[in-house]
N, C-alpha and C positions, 0 to 999 in steps of 0.2 A: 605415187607422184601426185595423183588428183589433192592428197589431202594437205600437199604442201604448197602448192602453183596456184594462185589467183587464176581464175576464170579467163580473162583476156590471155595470161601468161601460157596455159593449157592449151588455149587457139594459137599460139604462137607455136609452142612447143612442136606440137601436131604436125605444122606447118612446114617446121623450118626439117621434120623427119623425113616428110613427103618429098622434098625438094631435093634434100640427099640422098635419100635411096636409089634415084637412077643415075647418079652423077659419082660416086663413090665405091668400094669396091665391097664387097658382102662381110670381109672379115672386119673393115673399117666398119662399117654399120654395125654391127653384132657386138662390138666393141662400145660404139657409143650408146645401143640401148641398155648393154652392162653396166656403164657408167653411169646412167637417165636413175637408176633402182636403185644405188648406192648414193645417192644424190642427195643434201643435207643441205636444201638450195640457201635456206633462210637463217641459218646457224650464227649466230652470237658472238659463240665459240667454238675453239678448234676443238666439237668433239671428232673431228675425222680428219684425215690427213688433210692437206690445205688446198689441195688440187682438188677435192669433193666439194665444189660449190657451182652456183648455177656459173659465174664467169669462164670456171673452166670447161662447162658442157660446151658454152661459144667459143672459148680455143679450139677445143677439140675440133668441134664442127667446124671452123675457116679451115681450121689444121691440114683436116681430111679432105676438102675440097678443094685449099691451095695447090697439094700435090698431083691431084688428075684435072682439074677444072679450069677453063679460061678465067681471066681477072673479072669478066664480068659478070659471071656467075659466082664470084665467090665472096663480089658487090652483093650480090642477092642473101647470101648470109648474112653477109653484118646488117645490112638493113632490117634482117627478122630479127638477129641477136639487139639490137640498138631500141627493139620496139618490148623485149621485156622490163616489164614492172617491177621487177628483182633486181635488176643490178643499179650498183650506184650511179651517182652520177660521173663521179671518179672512174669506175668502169667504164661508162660508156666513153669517156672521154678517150679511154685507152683505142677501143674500138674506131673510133675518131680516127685516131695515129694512124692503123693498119690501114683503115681504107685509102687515106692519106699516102698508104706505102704503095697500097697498088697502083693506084693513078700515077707513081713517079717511077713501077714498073713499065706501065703501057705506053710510055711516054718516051721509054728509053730505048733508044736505038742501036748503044754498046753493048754487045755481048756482055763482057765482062761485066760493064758496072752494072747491067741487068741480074749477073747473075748475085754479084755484090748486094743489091738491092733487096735479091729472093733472099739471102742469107738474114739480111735485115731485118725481115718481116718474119722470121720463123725467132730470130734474140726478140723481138719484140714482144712477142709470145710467149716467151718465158724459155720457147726450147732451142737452147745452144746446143745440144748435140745436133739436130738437126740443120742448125746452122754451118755449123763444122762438117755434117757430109756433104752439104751441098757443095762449099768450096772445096773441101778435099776431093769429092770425084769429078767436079772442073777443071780440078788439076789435072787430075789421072787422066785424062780421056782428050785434053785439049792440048794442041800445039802454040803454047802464047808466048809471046813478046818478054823479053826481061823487066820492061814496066809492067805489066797487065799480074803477071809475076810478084811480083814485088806489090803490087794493090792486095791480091790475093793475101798471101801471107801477112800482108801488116795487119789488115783485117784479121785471120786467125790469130793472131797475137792477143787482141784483146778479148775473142771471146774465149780462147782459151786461160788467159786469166779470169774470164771471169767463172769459168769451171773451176778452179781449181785444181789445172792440170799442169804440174810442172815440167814432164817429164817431156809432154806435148810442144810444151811451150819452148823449151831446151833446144828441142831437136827446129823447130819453125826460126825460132834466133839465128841457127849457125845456118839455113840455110837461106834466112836471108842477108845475112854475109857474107856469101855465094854469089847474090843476086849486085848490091850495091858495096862497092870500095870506099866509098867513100868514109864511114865510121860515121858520121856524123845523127845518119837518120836511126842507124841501129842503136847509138847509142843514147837516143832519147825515147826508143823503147822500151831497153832495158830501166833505164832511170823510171821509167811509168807505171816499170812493173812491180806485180805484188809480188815474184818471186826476186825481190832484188838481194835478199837476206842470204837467198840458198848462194853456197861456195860457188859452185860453176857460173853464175850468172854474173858475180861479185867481180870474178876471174878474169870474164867477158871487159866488162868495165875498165878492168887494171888494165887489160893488154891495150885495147881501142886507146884509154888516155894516157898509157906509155909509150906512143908511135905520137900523139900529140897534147904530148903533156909543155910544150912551149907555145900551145896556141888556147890564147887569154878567152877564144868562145865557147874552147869545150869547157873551160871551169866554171865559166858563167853557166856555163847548162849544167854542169853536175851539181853543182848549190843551191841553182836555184827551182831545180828540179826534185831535188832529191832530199825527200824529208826526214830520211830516218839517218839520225846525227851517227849513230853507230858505224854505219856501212861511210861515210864520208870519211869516218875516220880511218876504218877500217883500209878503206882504197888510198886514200895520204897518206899514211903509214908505207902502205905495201908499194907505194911510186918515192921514197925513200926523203919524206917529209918535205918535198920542195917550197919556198917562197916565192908565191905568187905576186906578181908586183901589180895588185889589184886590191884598191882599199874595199871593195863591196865582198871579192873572192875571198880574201884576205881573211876578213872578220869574221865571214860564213865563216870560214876553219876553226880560227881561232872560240867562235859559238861552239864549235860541234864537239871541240874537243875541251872546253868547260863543263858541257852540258853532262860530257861523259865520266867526269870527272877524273879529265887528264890534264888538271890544271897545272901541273907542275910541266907538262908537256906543252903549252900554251904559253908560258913563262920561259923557256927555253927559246922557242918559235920568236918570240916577238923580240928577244935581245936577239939573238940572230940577225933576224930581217932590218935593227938598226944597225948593227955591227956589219955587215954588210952595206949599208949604204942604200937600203931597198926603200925605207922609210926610214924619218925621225925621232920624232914624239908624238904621231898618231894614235899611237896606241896606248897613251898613258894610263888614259881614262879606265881601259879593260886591266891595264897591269893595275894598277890601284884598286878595282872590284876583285881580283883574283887575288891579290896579298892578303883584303881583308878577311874575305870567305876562308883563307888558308890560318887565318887568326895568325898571322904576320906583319905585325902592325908596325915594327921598325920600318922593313920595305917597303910597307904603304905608304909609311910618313914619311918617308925619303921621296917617292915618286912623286905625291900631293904638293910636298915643299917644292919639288921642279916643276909641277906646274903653277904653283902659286908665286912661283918667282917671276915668272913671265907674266902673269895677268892676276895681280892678289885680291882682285874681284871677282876670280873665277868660282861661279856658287857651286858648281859641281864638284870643285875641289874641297870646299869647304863644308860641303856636306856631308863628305867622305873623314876629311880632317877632326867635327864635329863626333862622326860615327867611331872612328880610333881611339881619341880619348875618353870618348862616352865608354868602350871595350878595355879599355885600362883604366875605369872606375876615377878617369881623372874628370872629373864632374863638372867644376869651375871652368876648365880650357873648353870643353864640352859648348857648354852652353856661350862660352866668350865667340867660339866658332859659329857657332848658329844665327848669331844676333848680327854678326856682320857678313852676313849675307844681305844683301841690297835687292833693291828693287821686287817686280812681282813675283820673284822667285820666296824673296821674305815672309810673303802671305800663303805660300802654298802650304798644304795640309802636311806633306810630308815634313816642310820644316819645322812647321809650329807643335806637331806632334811630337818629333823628336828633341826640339825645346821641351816642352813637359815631360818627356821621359827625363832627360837630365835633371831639370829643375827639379822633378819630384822625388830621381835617388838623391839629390845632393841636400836632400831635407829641405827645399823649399815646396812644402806644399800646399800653403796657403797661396802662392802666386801660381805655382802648377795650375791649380784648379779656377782658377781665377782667368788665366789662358787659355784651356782648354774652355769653359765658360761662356767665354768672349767667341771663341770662334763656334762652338757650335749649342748657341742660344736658339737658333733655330732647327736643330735637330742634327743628327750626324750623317753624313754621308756615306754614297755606297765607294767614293774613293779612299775612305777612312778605314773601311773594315780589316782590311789586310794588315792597317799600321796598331790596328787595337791586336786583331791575329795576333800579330807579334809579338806586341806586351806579352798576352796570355800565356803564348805557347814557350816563350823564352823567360818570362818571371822575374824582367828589366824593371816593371814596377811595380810595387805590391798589391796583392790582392783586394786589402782596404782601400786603399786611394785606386785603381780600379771600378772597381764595385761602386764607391763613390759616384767617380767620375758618368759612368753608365746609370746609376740610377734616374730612374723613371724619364729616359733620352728616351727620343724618336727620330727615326728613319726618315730621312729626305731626300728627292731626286725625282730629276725631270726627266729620266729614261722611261722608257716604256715596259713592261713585265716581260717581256721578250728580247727584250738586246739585256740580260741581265743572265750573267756565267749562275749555274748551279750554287756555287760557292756563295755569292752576294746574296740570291735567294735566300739561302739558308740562313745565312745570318738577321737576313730583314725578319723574315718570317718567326726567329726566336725573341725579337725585339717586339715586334707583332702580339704573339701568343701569351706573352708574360706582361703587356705591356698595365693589364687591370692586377697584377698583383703585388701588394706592398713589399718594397725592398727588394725590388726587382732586379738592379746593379749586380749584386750576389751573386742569382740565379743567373743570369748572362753570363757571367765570368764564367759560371761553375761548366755550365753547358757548352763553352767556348772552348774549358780546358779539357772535358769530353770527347768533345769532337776532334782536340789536336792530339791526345794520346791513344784514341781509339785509329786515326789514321796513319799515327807513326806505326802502331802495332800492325796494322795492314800491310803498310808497305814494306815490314821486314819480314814479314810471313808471305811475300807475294812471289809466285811465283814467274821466274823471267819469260819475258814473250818471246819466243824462235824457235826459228826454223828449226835447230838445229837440237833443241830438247824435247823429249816425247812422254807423255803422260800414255797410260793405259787403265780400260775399264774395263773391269774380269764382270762377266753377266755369262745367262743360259745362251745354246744355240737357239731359241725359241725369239730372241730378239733381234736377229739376225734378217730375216723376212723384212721388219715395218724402216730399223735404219737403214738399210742400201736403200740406192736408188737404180732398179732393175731399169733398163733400157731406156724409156721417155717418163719411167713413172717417176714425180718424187718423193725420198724419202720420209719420213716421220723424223722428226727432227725429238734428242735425248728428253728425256723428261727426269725433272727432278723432283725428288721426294718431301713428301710433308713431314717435318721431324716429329708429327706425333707418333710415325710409324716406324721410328725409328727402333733399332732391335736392341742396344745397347740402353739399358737404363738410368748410366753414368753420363749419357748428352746431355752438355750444357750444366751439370754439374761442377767439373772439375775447374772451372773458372769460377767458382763461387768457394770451392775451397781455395784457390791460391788468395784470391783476394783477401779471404778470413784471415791468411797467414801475416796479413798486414797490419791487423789492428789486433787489442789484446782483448775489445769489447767483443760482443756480438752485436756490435752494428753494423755490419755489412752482413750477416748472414740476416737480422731485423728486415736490414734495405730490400735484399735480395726477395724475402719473402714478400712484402709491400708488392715487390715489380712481377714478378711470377706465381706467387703463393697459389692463387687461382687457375692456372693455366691448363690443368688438366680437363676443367668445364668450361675451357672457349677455345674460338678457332686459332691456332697460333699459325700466324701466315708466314714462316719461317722454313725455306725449302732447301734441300741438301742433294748435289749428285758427289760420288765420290771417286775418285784416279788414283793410282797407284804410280810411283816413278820406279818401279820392279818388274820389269817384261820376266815371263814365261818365270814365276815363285809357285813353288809347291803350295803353301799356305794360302796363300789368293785363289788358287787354282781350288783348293777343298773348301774353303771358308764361301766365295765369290763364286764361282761357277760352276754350282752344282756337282763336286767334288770330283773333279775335273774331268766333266763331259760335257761344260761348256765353250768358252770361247774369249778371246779375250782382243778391246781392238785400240790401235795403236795410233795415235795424235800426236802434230807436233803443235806445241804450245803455243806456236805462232797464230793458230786459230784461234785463241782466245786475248780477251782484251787485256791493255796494259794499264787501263785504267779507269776509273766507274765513280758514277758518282751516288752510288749506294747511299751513303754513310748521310749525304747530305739529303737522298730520298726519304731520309724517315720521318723528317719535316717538311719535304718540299712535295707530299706525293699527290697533292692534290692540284699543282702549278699546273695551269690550261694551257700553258705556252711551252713545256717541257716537249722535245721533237727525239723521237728514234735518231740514232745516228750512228754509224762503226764505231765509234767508239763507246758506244754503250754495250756491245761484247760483254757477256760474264768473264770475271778475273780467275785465273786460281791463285789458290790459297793454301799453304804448305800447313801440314796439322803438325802445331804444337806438342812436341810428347809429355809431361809433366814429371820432375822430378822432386820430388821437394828436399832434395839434398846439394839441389847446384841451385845456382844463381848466374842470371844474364840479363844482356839488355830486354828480351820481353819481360822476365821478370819483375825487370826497373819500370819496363812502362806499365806492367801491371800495376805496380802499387800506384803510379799517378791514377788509375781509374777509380781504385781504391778512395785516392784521396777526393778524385773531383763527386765522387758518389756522396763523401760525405757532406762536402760542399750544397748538395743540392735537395740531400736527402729531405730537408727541413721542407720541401716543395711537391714533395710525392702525394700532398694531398688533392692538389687538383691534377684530374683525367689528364686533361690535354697533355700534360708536362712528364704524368707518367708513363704514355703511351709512349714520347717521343724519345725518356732516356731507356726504355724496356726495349723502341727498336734502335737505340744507338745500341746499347750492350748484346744484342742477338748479333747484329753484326760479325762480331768476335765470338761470339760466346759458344760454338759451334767448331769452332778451331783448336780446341785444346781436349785431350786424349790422355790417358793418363800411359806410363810410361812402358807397361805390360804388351805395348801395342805398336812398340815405336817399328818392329819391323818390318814393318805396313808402308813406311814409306807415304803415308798418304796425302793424295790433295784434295780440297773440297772446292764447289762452287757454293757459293750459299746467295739464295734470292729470297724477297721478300715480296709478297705478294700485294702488292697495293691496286688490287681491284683492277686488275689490266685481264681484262675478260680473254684480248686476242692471246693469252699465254697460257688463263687456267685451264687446264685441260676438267672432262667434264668427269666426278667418278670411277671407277668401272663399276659396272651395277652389279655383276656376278661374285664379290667379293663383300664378305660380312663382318665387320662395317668396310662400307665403300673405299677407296683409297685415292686420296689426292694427290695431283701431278700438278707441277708449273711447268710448261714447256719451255725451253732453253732457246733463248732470240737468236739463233745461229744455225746455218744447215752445216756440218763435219763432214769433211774428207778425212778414210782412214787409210794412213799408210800401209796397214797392215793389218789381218785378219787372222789370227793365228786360235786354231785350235784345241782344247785342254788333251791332255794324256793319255785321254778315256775315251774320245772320240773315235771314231773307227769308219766311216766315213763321208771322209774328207775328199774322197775324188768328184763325188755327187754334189758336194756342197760346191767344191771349186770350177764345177761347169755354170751352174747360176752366179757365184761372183765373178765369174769371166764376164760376164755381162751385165755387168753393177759397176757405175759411171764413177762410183764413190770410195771405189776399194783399190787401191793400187795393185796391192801384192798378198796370197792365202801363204800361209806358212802353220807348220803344226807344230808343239810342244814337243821340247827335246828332252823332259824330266820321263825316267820311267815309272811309271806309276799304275798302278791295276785296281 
């Protein structure tokens, strides 16, 4: 301890022992000087579980004193912990809060909300279980009131979301159902919740807004409550499609069920709701986006013309009108539509871009460019990117006039690095990095068309986020120990693997052979070598966990778990994210303003099997990689540009298998290590050569814990997961196997 604690901090340390030794109970003691030895006060990185640092010696220590000690002695804590030289400033602020919490215990003269308060300050701390016994044995042991009741429980509610306990959370719902008749409050619980995906909860919601599915305030709370477009669907479906006569309700539905792509179901809904008399031509606007997305351009033009009949300066019509014949390659009406669009609508970017896409298919491209020119002589903007996106990713206008067009342009904008989405980043930053290289236009396009078929291929290989699908990860019972989270300790959160350790020699090969199959040269195998040739003498920061969608396989079980007398643990996919901005990280990974956020969740990723006897849509977007490599190829001479398409292509590169293996079933995560110290995990030194880990930004809850074939016992093991916060259910392998 001496040779990691600064002098002052040692006098502290001493101090704050002294103080709890007569105040505390001797196993609590004995505990935190176990803790004091294991202790990695100063650490960087997570070389040790994340509870090993000097802030959580100062939970511990309130922790232990909160539970026997008056408020103001446990004042005397935080002011020793508040006086270490070790923790941040961030930390102590935190310590700030609690003290903050006691003073509005000592203050409080409600039972209840005092005991509400106690609950408060043990979640503040990080430990929700202890949160939850406190309310739970206030329950048990007190005579209260149906309010005091009903505080109780709405309180468990969230901190049982925020465990990740559904089963908890199920049972707390229905009895506070019990408690309050009225539907209204419960059902803006459930709307809040994280469990609102699982079937019973979904249930909850149908029943509550099928007793008041004619009152216009529960809809407004389910829409505007409730984010995930699926479940709104899901529950308007199952209350038998009604027509809400609410233009705000209304459109939420009719969004959720676009988004889902139930547009042909949305289409349906809105002649209805005029055919009925609920609305008129409200909704034109949305039936004209939904014909044209459906490449239903009759219908469109039918709608557009009824609204253009009524007001034939309506620019939103005409910029729909414009977009139809622009899709039926009728070019001249195209562009006739655009031009008469009036007023400051005439000048916006959306219109004047879609002028030059027209003017530049219909072969004018000496005015195309001449327009495009005019409006961004002072550089392009970050509201432009999306409408160039387009071009690129849809090939409306060619790649010369393009390329052209973007040669040697600069990025413009009075936003600040921080109000700027991943997406705009990225692009600024490719406009940026190439901006000293001649015949830059090119490499923009090239790297644009990169980025949009390296993300189509993601999102076909992605695997869907829910509740209700489960990945599994066959590993030794020796891993079992660090991921649970035994009683108040927590877990060690998955660690994924360096692919230089990977065991298969064929990683990341087998997408250099499809690509080959694209061209008659060897210029993609040439490319390929340029981007990798070296990679066996540098760090490739390219990380790998792998899941299986095959609960209790023979094959997983002898290949994965130690030929099956390991274990195997069971996820629902809804713990992982639904979407990432990886692809854009491989340019953007040095952005100051980039923030953690849920939705930066690792994705999974469904692994490609390789045939080279069939053909499919990955195949198709393979060869666009194919093509945009060649595109770019002419620019692998400088570092910067090869680094960022070597980490666009790892991306993917990682996801394809060759077909010997397909009954693997498997998903991968794949991360990229860009210098995020809180994630590398640090070697393990007993291992020759050492082996690297990225630690996975997420702590898992396993539905299931299941056993390999070969295990024998399992009653031993399922006394310590009885008491692992993290495990729902132990279950053993039903294959016989010896």
């Amino acid at each position: 301890m001496k040779s990691q604690l600064t002098d002052a901090d040692i006098s502290s340390m001493s101090l704050l022992l002294r103080l709890l030794k007569p105040l505390i109970s001797q196993d609590s003691f004995d505990q935190l000087e176990c803790k004091l030895n294991e202790t990695n006060y100063y650490a960087k990185k997570s070389v040790l579980k994340r509870d090993d640092t000097l802030l959580n010696i100062c939970f511990r220590s309130i922790n232990y004193a909160f539970q026997s000690c008056e408020p103001t002695q446990v004042k005397q804590i935080i002011k020793i912990c508040k006086e270490f030289e070790g923790l941040l400033r961030s930390e102590k602020d935190i310590l700030d809060v609690l003290e903050g919490k006691l003073d509005e215990i000592t203050n409080e003269h409600d039972v209840t909300q005092k005991e509400l308060l106690k609950a408060d300050f043990y979640a503040k701390e990080g430990d929700i279980d202890k949160a939850i016994l406190v309310l739970k044995d206030y329950l048990a042991v007190n005579r209260l009131t149906k309010k005091d009741k009903f505080y109780i429980r709405e309180k468990l509610d969230s901190y049982f979301n925020d465990n990740n306990d559904s089963t908890s959370a199920f049972e707390n719902i229905q009895s506070l159902m019990k408690l309050d008749k009225s539907d209204k409050t419960v059902l803006m619980l459930l709307l809040e919740s994280s469990f609102i995906n699982l079937a019973e909860f979904r249930n909850i919601v149908i029943s509550i807004m099928e007793r008041n599915k004619d009152k216009l305030d529960f809809w407004k709370a389910l829409v505007h409550n409730l984010f995930d477009v699926y479940v709104i669907v899901y529950i308007h479906s199952n209350l038998g499609r009604p027509i809400i006569p609410d233009n705000f309700v209304f459109s939420n539905i009719l969004e959720a069920y676009v988004n889902t792509n139930n547009r042909q179901t949305a289409i349906e809904l809105i002649k209805q709701a005029y055919g009925d008399g609920v609305f008129t031509a409200e909704f034109d606007d949305t039936l004209a986006q939904i014909y044209i997305s459906q490449q239903d351009y009759k219908n469109a033009k039918s709608v557009v013309q009824r609204i253009l009949a009524k007001d034939n300066k309506n620019s939103l019509a005409l910029i729909w009108l414009g977009e139809i014949y622009f899709q039926q390659k009728m070019y001249s009406k195209a562009i006739r539509a655009y031009k008469d669009i009036e007023g400051e609508k005439a000048k916006s970017e959306y219109v004047i871009t879609h002028l030059v896409q027209s003017l530049a298919a219909n072969g004018n491209i000496g005015k195309a460019r001449k327009i495009f020119d005019e409006k961004y002589n002072l550089g392009i903007s970050r509201n432009s990117f999306r409408i160039l996106y387009k071009w690129v990713s849809s090939g409306s206008v060619s790649i010369d006039f393009l390329s052209d067009c973007l040669n040697n342009k600069q990025v413009v904008s009075r936003r600040k690095d921080e109000a700027w989405r991943d997406f705009d980043y990225f692009v600024r930053q490719i406009f940026e990095d190439s901006k000293n290289i001649p015949n830059n236009g090119e490499l923009r396009v090239g790297l644009l068309r990169l980025h949009f078929v390296i993300s189509s291929l993601k999102k076909k290989l992605q695997l869907a986020s829910s509740n209700d699908a489960y990945v599994y990860h066959y590993s030794t019972t020796a891993s079992i120990i660090p991921l649970t989270s035994f009683r108040l300790e927590r877990a060690s959160r998955f660690q994924l693997s360096n692919v230089s350790f990977m065991n298969d020699p064929a990683e990341g090969a087998i997408l250099t052979k499809i690509l080959e199959s694209f061209c008659e040269s060897d210029q993609i195998r040439s490319l390929m070598g340029t981007l990798y040739g070296n990679e066996n003498y540098v760090y490739r920061k390219t990380y790998l966990s792998s899941f299986s969608l095959r609960r209790d396989f023979l094959p997983m079980w002898v290949q994965y778990a130690n030929k099956g007398s390991g274990c195997c643990y069971k996820i629902t996919s809804k713990q992982f994210g639904w979407s990432d901005s990886s692809l854009e990280d491989q340019v953007i990974q040095t952005r100051k303003f980039k923030k953690d956020s849920i939705f930066n969740r690792p994705v999974l990723y469904k692994v490609y099997y390789y045939d080279s006897e069939t053909d499919d849509e990955i195949l198709t977007l393979c060869r666009g990689i194919a093509e945009s490599l060649l595109l770019v190829g002419k620019f692998l001479a400088n570092k910067r540009i090869l680094a960022i398409i070597a980490g666009m292509i790892d991306e993917i590169r990682y996801l394809f298998k060759s077909k010997d293996y397909k009954t693997e079933e498997e998903v991968r995560i794949v991360m990229t290590d860009h210098n995020q110290e809180a994630q590398l995990r640090e070697p393990i030194s007993n291992e020759y050569p050492p082996k690297m880990y990225l630690e996975m930004p997420v702590d898992l809850y396993f539905e299931e814990l299941m056993f390999g074939p070969r295990v024998h016992n399992i009653k031993e093991w399922a006394a310590y997961l009885g008491n692992c916060s993290n495990v729902k259910q132990v279950s053993s392998s039903e294959i016989q196997f010896q």
